[in-house]
TORMI-369306 format. One record per residue (C-alpha): residue in three letters; z, x, y. Coordinates in Angstrom, 1 decimal, padded with zeros to 4 digits. Example, Ala and Ser with C-alpha at 12.3 -4.5 7.8 and 13.67 -1.06 7.14 Angstrom:
# residues 2
residu ALA w 007.8 u 012.3 v -004.5
residu SER w 007.1 u 013.7 v -001.1
//
This chain:
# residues 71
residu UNK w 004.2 u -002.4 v 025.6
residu UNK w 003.4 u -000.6 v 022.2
residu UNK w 002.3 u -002.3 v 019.1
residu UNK w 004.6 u -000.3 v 017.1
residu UNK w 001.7 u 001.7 v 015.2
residu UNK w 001.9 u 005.1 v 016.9
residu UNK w 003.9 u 006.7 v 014.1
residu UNK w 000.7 u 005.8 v 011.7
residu UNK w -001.9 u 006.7 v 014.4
residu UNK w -000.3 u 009.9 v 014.9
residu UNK w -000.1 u 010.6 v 010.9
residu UNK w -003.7 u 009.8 v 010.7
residu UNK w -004.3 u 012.5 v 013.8
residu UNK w -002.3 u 015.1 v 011.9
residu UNK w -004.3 u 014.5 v 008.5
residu UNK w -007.6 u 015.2 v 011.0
residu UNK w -006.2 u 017.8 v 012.5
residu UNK w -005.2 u 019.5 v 009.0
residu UNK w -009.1 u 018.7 v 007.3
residu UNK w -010.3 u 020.1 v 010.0
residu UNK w -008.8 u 023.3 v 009.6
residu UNK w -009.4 u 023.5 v 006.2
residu UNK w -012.8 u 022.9 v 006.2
residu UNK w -013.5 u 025.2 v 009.6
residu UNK w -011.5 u 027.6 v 007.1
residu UNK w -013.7 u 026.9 v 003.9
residu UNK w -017.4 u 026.3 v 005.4
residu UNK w -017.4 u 028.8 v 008.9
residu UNK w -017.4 u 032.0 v 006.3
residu UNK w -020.1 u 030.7 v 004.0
residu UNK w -022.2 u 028.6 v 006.5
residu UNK w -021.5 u 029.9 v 010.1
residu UNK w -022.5 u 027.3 v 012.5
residu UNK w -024.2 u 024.6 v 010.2
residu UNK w -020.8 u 024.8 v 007.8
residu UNK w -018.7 u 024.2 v 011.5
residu UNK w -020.5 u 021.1 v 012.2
residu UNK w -020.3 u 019.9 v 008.7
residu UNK w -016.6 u 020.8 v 009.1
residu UNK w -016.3 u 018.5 v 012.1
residu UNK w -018.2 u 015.7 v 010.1
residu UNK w -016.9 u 015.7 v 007.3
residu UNK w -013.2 u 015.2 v 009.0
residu UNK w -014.3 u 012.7 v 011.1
residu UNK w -015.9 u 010.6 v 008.8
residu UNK w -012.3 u 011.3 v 006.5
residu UNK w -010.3 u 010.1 v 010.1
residu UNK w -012.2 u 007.4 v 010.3
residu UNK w -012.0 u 005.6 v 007.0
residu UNK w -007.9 u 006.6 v 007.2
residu UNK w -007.8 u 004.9 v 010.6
residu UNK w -009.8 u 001.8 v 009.2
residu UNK w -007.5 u 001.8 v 006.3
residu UNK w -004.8 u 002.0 v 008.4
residu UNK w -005.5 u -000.6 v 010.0
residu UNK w -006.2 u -002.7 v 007.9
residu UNK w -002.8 u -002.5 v 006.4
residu UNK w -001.0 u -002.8 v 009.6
residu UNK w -002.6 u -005.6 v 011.4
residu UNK w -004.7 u -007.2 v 008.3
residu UNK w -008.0 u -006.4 v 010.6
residu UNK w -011.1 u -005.8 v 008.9
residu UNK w -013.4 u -003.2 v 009.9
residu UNK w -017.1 u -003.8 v 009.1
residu UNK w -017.1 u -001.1 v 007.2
residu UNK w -015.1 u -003.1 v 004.3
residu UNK w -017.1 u -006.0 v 004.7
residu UNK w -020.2 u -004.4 v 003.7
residu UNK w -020.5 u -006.7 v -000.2
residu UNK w -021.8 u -006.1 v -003.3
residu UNK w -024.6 u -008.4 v -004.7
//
């Protein structure tokens, strides 16, 4: 059985998708192979935080990466 959050998951795979071609676009012409790996990272730290967000929002489960607190 599906939990019903495939539409969302496949959103969030489409944005990736999408930076990632922008930024390949953007940073391969101005910094060849080092501007294609910050391409990559920079998308998949942008996935991430989308699918954390997400999730979040869908199931009301935290991801460590919101729990982090200010003092």
């Amino acid at each position: 059985m599906t939990q019903g959050g495939e539409k969302y998951s496949a959103l969030c795979l489409l944005a990736y998708v999408l930076i990632q071609a922008v930024s390949s676009c953007i940073l391969l012409p101005v910094a060849g192979l080092a501007g294609g790996a910050l391409a990559v990272l920079l998308s998949s730290i942008c996935y991430n935080i989308l699918l954390a967000v997400v999730c979040y929002r869908t199931t009301g489960v935290s991801s460590p990466f919101f729990r982090l607190r200010r003092r």
